[in-house]
C-alpha positions in Angstrom: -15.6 -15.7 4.7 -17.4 -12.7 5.4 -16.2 -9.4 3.2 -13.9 -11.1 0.9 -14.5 -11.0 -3.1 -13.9 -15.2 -3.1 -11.0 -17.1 -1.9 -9.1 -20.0 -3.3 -7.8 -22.8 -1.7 -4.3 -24.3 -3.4 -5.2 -22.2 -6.3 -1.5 -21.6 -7.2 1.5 -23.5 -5.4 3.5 -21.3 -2.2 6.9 -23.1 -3.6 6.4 -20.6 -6.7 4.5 -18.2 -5.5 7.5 -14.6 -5.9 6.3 -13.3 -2.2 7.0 -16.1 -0.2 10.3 -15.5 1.1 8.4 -12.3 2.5 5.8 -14.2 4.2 4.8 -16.9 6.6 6.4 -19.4 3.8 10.1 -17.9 4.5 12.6 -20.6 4.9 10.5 -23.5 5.0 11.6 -26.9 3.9 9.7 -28.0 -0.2 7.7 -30.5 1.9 6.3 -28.1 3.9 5.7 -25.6 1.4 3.8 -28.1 -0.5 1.2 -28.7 2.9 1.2 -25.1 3.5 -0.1 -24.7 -0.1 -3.2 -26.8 1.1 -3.7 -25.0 4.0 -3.7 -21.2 3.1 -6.1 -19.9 1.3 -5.6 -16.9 -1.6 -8.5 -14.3 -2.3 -9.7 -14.2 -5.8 -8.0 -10.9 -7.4 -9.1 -7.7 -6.2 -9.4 -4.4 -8.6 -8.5 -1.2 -7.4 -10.9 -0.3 -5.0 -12.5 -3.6 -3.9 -12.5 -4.6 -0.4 -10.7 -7.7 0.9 -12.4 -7.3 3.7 -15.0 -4.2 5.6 -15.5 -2.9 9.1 -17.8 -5.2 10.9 -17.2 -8.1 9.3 -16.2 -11.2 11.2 -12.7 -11.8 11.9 -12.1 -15.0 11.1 -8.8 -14.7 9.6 -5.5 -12.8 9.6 -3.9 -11.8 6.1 -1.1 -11.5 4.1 -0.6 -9.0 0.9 0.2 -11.7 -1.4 0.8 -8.6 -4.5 -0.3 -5.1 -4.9 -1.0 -2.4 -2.3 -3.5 -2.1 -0.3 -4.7 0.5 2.4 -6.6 -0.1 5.4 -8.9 2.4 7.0 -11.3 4.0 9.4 -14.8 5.5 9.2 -15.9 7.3 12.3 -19.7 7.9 13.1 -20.3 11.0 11.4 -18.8 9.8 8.3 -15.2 11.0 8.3 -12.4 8.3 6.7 -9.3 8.2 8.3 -6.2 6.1 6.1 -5.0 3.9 8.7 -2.0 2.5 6.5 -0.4 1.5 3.0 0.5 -2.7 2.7 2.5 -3.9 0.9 3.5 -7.9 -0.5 4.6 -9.6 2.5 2.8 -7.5 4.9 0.4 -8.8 7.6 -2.8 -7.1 8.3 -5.9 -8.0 9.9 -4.8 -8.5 13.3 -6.9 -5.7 15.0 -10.2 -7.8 14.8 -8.7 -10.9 16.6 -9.4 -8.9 20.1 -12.9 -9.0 19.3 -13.9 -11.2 16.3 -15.1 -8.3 14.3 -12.9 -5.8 12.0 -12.8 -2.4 12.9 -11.5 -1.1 9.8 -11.5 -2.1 6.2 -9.0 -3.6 4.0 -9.1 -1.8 0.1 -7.3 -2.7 -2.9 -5.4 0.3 -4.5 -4.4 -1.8 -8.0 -4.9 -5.3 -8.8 -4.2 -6.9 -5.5 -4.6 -10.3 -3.8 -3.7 -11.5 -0.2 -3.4 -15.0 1.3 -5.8 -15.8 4.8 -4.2 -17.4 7.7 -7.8 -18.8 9.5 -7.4 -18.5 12.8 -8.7 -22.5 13.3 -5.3 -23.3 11.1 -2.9 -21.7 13.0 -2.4 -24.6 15.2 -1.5 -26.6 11.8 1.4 -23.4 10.5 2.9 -24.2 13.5 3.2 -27.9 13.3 4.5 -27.0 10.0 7.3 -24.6 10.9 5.2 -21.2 9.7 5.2 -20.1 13.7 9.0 -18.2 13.7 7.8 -16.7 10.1 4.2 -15.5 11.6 5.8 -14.4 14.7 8.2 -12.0 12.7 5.9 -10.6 10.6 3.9 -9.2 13.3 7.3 -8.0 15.3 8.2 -6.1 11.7 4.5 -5.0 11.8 5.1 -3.0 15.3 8.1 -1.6 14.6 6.7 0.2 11.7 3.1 1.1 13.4 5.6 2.0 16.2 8.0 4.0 13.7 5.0 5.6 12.3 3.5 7.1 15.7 7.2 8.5 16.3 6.9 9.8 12.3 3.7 11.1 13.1 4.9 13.2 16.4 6.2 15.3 14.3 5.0 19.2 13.9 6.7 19.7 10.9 4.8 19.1 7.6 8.3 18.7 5.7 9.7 16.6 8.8 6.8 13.7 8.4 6.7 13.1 4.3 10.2 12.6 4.5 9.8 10.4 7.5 6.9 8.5 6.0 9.1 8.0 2.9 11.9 7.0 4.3 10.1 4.3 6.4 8.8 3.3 3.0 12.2 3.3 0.8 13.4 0.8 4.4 10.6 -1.5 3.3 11.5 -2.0 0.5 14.5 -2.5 0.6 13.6 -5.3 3.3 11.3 -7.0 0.7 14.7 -6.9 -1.9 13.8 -4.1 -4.4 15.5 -1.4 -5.2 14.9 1.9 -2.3 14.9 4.4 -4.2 11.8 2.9 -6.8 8.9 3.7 -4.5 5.7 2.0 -5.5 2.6 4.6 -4.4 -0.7 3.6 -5.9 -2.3 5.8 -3.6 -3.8 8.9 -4.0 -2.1 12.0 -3.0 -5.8 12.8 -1.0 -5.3 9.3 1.1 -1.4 10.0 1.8 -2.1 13.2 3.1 -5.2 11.8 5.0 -3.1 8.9 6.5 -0.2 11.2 7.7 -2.6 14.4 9.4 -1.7 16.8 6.8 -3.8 18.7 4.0 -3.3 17.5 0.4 -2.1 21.0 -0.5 0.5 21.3 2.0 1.2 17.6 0.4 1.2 18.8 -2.8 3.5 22.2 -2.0 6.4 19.7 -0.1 6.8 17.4 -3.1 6.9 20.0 -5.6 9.4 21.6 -3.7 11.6 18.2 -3.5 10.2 17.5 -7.0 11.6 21.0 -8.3 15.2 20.9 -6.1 15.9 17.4 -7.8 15.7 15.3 -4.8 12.4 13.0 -6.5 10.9 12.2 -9.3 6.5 11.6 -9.6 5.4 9.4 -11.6 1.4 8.5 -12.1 1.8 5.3 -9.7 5.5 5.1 -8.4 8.3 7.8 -7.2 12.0 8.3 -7.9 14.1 9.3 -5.2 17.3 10.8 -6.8 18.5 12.1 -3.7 17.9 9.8 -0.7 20.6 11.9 1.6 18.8 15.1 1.1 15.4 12.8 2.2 16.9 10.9 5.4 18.4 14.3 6.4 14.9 15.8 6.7 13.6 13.0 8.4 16.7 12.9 11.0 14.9 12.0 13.6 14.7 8.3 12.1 17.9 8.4 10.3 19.2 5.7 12.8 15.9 3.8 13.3 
């Protein structure tokens, strides 16, 4: 498959694999999960940086983040990058190529990273073997955060869309069964602020305001939030989302 490092069929079994009650493998029966193992294939592990797949490759394939982070993204003609979003295990991406076989943005590995490839040609076989509800949800939880995100992104003030952004982020997580207030963010403060519209110094001036008032903690790769009401209470406007 075009853009992809190598991928490998059956390589490790979806019955143990620790994302699958996250993906297209949720609440299938052993049997099933043993044919499904034979039927999806995993990419060879990504380092930080590699591509899973590039813009103008074929899409062939839809994908899940089997582990790591990865961020999709943009390049327009005259060369500027735009971070189209942050995935995380159990997240589907891929899907904006299927309207016309080729990918229109790229898929990059921010650590050590692999994802699993639903081929388009075996989606007729997931069904048959009970993957369809699974498949079906992921992409509803897909629009609801693209869909959160827009209404995040409305936002004028700077302040008003971190803490909207994290607070979308601390509500995956705790979707995927991890702790809310352990952020894992691999990305670079550059491609955060570059993904929510903002300049990475008024980035840097919100969280070391927050950082300074006690409400997070930074680490090189993850972030603390010590006060989560102080965060949902800047990001009102998706306090109830």
């Amino acid at each position: 498959m075009n853009g992809i490092t190598g991928l490998l069929r059956g390589k490790d079994g979806c019955a143990i694999c620790p994302t699958r009650k996250l993906c297209a493998a949720r609440a299938m029966t052993s049997e099933a999960l043993d044919a499904l193992t034979h039927t999806i294939d995993t990419s060879a592990p990504l380092k930080r940086g590699e591509a899973l797949y590039r813009a103008g490759d074929r899409a062939d394939a839809w994908y899940i983040v089997r582990s790591g982070v990865m961020k999709t993204l943009t390049v327009t003609p005259d060369g500027e990058e735009h971070v189209t979003g942050f995935h995380y295990a159990g997240e589907i991406i891929g899907l904006e190529g299927t309207a016309t076989g080729g990918h229109e943005e790229s898929a990059v590995a921010l650590e050590a990273a692999t994802a699993c490839a639903l081929t388009l040609e075996s989606l007729p076989e997931l069904w048959a073997l009970g993957a369809g509800p699974a498949i079906l949800s992921l992409i509803g939880e897909r629009d609801r955060t693209l869909s959160l995100l827009r209404i995040n992104m409305s936002q004028s003030r700077a302040e008003m869309r971190i803490a909207g952004y994290l607070k979308l982020l601390m509500d995956r997580t705790a979707r995927q069964g991890y702790d809310p207030t352990c952020l894992a963010m691999p990305m670079s403060r550059t491609d955060l602020a570059n993904h929510l519209g903002l300049t990475l110094e008024c980035v840097s001036r919100v969280l070391s305001k927050w950082r300074k008032a006690g409400v997070l903690e930074t680490g090189r790769n993850s972030m603390q939030i010590r006060q989560p009401d102080e965060l949902a209470t800047a990001a009102y406007h998706l306090a109830a989302a």
